[in-house]
C-alpha positions as CSV (number, residue, x, y, z in Angstrom):
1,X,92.8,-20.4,-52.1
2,X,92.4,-18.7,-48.9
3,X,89.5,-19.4,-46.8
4,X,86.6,-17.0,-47.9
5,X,85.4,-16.3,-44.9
6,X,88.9,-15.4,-43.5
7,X,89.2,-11.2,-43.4
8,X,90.2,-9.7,-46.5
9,X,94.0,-9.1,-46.7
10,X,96.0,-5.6,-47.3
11,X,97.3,-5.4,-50.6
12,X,100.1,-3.3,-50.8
13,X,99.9,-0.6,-53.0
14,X,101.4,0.9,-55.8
15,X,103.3,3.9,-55.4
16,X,105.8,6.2,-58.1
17,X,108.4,3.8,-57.1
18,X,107.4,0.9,-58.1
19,X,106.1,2.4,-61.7
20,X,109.5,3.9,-61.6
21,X,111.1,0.5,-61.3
22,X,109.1,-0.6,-64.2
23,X,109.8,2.4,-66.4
24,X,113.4,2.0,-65.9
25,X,113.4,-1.8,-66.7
26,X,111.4,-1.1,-70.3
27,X,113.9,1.4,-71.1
28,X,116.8,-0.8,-70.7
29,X,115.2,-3.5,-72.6
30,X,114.2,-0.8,-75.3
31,X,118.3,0.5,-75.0
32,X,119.3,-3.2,-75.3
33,X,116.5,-3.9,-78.2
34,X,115.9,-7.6,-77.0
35,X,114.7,-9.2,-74.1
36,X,116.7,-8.9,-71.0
37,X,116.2,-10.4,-67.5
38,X,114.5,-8.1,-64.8
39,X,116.8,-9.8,-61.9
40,X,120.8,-9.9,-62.3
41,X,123.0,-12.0,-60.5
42,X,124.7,-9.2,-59.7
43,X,122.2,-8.1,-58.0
44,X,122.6,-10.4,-55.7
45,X,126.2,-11.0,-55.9
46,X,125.6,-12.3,-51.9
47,X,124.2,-15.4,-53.6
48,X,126.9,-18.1,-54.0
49,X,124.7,-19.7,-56.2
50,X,123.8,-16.6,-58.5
51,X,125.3,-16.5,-61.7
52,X,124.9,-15.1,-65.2
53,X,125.4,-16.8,-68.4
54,X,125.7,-15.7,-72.0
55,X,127.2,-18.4,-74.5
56,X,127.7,-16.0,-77.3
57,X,127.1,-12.2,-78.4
58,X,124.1,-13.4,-80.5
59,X,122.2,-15.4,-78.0
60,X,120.4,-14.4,-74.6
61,X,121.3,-13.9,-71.2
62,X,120.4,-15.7,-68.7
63,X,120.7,-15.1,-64.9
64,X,120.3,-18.2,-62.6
65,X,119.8,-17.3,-58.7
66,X,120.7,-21.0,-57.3
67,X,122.4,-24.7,-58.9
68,X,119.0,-25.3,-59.9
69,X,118.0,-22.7,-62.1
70,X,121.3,-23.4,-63.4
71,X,120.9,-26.9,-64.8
72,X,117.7,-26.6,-65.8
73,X,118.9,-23.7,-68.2
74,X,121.7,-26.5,-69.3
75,X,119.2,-29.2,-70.1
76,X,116.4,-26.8,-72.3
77,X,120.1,-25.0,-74.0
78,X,120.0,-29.7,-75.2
79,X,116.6,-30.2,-75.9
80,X,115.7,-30.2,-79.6
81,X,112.4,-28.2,-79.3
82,X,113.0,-25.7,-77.3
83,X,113.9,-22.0,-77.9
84,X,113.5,-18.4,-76.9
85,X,114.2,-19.5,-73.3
86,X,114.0,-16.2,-70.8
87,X,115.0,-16.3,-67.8
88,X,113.8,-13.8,-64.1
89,X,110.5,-12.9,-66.6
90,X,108.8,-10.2,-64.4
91,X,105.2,-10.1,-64.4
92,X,105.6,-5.6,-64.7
93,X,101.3,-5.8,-65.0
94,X,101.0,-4.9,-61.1
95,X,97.8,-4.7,-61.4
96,X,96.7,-7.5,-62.7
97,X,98.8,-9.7,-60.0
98,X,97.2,-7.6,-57.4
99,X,94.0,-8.4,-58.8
100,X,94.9,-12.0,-58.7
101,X,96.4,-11.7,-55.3
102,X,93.1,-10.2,-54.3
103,X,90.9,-12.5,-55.7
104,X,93.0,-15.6,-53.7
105,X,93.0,-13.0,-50.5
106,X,96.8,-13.9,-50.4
107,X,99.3,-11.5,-49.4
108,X,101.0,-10.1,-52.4
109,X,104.8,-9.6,-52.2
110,X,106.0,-6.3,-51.4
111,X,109.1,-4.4,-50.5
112,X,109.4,-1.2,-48.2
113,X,111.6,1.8,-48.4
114,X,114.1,2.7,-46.0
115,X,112.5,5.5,-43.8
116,X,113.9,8.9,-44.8
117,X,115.2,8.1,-48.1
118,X,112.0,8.7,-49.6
119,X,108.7,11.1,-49.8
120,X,106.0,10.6,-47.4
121,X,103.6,9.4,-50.1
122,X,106.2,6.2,-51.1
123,X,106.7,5.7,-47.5
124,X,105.3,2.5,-46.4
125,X,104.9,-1.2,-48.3
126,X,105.1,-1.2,-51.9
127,X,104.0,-3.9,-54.7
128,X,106.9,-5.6,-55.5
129,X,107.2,-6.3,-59.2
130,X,107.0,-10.7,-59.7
131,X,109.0,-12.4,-61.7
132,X,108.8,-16.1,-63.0
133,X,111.8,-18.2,-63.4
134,X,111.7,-19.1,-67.1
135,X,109.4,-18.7,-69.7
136,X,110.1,-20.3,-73.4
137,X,108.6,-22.0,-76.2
138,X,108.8,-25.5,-77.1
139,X,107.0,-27.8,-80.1
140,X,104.9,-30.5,-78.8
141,X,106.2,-33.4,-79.8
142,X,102.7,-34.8,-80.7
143,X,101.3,-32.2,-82.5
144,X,104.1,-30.2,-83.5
145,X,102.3,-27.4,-82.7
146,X,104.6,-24.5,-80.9
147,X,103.6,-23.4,-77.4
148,X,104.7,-21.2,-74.8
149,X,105.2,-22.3,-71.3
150,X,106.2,-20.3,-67.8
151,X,108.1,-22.0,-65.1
152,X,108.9,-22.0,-61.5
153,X,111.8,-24.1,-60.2
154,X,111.8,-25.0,-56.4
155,X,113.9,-27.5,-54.6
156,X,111.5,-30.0,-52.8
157,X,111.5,-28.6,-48.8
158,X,111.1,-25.0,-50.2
159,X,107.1,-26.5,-51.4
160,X,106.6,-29.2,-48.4
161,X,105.2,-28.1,-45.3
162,X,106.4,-30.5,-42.6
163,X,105.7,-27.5,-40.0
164,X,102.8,-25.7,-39.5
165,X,104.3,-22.5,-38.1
166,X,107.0,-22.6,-41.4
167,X,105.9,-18.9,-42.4
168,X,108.5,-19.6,-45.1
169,X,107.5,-22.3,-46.7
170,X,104.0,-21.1,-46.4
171,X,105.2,-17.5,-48.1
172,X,106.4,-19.4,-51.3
173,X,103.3,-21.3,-51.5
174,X,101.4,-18.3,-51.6
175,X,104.0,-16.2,-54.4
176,X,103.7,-19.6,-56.6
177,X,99.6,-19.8,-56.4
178,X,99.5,-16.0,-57.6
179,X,101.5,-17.0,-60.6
180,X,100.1,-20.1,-61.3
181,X,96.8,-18.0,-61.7
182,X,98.4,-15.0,-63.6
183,X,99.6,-17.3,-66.5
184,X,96.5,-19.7,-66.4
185,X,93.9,-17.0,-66.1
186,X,94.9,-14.4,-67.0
187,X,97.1,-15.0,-69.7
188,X,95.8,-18.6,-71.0
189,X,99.4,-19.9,-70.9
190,X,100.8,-23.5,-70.0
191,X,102.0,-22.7,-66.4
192,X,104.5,-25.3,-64.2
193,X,105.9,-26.0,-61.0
194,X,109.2,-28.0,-61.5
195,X,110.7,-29.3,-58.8
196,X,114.4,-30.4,-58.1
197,X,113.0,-34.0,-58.8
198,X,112.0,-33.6,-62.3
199,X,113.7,-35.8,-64.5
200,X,115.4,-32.5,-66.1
201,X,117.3,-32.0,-62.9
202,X,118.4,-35.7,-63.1
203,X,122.2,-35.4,-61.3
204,X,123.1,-38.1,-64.3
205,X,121.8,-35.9,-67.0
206,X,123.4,-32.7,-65.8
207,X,126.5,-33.9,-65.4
208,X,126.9,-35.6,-68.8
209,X,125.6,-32.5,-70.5
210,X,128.1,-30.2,-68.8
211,X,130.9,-31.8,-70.2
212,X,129.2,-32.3,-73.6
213,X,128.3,-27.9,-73.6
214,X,132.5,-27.9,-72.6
215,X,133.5,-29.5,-75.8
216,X,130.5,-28.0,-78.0
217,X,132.9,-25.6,-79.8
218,X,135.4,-28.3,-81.4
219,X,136.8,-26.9,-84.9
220,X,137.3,-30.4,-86.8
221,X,136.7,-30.5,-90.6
222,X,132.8,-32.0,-91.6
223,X,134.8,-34.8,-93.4
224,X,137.0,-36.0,-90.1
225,X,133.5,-35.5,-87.9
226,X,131.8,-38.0,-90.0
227,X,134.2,-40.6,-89.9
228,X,134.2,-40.0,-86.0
229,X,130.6,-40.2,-86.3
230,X,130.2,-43.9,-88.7
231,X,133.4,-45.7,-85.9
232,X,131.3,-44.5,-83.1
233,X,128.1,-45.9,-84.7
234,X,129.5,-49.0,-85.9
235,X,130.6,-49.6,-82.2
236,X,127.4,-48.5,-80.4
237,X,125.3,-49.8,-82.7
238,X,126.7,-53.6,-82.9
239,X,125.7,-56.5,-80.3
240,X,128.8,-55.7,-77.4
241,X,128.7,-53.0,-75.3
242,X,131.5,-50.7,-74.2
243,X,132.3,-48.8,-71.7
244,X,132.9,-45.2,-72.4
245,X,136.7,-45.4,-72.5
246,X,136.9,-48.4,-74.0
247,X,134.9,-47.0,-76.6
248,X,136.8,-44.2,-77.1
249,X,139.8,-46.0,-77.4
250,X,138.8,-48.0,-80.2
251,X,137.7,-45.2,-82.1
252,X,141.2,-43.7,-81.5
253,X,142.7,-46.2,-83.2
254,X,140.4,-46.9,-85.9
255,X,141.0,-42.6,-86.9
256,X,144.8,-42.6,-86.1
257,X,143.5,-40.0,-84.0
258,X,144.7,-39.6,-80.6
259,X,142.8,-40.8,-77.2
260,X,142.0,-37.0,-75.9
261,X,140.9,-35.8,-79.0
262,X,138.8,-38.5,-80.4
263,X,137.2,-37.9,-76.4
264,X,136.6,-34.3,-77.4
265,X,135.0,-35.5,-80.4
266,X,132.9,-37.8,-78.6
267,X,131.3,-35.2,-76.4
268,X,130.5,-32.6,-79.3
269,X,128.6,-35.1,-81.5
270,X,126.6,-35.6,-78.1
271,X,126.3,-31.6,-78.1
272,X,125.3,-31.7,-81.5
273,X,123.1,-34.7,-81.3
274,X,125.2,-36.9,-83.9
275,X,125.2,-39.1,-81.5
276,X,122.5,-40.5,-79.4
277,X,123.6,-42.0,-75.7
278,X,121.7,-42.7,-72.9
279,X,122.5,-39.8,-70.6
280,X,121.1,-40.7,-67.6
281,X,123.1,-43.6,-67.0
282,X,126.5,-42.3,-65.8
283,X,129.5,-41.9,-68.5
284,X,132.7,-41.8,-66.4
285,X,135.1,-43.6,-67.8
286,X,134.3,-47.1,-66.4
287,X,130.8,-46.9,-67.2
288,X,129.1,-48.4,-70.3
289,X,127.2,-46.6,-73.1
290,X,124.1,-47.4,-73.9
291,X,121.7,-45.9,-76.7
292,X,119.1,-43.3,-76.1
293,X,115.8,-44.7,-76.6
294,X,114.1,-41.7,-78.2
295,X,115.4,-38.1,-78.8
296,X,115.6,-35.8,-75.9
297,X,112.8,-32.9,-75.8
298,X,110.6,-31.0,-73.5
299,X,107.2,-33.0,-72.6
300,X,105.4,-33.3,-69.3
């Protein structure tokens, strides 16, 4: 929080513009008739990072702004209690982030028109409407009672001042202490900072689950898949270890199946969580396959 005796901040205000930025966003969302992000990557299509992602015409959008955002949406698409996972979740309550923004006497974000474009009483800086990286729900794992969590993704030197004068730095700070207090006071919801240490941004982890979500659509027949499933048990389970081709390679032969495929197969009982590996150890092919210890869900 700010100093208290420091002098009070402008808050920007709120203009038609901004209302009319949140009327348009609720009718699209109405039009759609489901949640859909407030940001797009296409709106920032000068991003190389930015991209949008939509496994299937049933399930939700996402829209990632950086690598980041990107494999953290991988890991919760793995973890067995998590759902409903939204992604660029704006905070349209303007006034209530202005209140909070008040309250911390922090600057809160704003945006400014081009000069001419608009009428003298938008002219000026405007509220920009916050958003929060991801919001979803998850079961705690001890309880099993279902909860709803918000979450803000930064890489490490975007949080760490190493600079005084880093107005940057300093500016994020600032954004993530207004939403910290939105969801925690105002809205009594489990809020988090995640940064690109967290263990669900592990390099290992990401990795092995992209090329687990690349072979997640397999068709192979429910009698084939469990006889996959009991070799690749019998092996993983029994005093030797193997490394992952290896491994693979024995199952091959015990199927009659060939290498490639039984690979494939290997992979999508990950995805599907037949199959319980250790995936923060690295699985290239001259690595060994260990066990998972315990089943992999959301807990801080």
């Amino acid at each position: 929080m700010k100093n208290a005796n420091s002098p009070k901040i402008k808050q920007p205000t709120v203009t038609e513009l901004t209302e009319n930025k949140i009327d348009d966003y609720l009718t699209r969302r109405e039009f759609e008739g489901k949640y859909i992000p407030y940001k797009t990557a296409r709106q920032f299509s000068s991003m190389g990072n930015a991209s949008t992602e939509q496994l299937g015409q049933e399930t939700q959008r996402h829209e990632y702004f950086s690598d980041m955002e990107r494999h953290f949406g991988l890991t919760l698409s793995y973890l067995k209690n998590v759902s409903k996972v939204k992604t660029q979740y704006p905070l349209i309550d303007v006034d209530t982030t202005l209140a909070v923004a008040t309250r911390l006497n922090i600057a809160h974000p704003r945006f400014a028109p081009k000069r001419g474009l608009v009428k003298d009483a938008n002219q000026g800086y405007q509220a920009a409407i916050m958003t929060t990286d991801f919001c979803f729900q998850y079961v705690d794992i001890m309880t099993g009672e279902t909860k709803k969590i918000a979450v803000s993704l930064k890489y490490n030197d975007e949080v760490l001042i190493v600079d005084s004068g880093d107005a940057v730095t300093g500016r994020t700070q600032d954004k993530l202490k207004i939403e910290q207090a939105y969801w925690e006071d105002e809205k009594q919801q489990e809020y988090r900072l995640i940064t690109s240490s967290h263990w669900t941004l592990s390099p290992n982890l990401v990795k092995n689950l992209a090329i687990a979500r690349r072979h997640r659509n397999l068709d192979v027949p429910h009698i084939i898949l469990k006889s996959f499933q009991v070799h690749f048990l019998e092996f993983l389970t029994g005093r030797k270890r193997h490394r992952l081709a290896d491994l693979v390679f024995l199952v091959s032969n015990k199927m009659s199946i060939s290498f490639e495929k039984t690979y494939g197969v290997f992979w999508y009982l990950i995805w599907h969580k037949g199959l319980q590996v250790d995936l923060f150890r690295p699985l290239a092919d001259a690595s060994f396959v260990f066990n998972a210890k315990e089943d992999y869900a959301w807990e801080w």
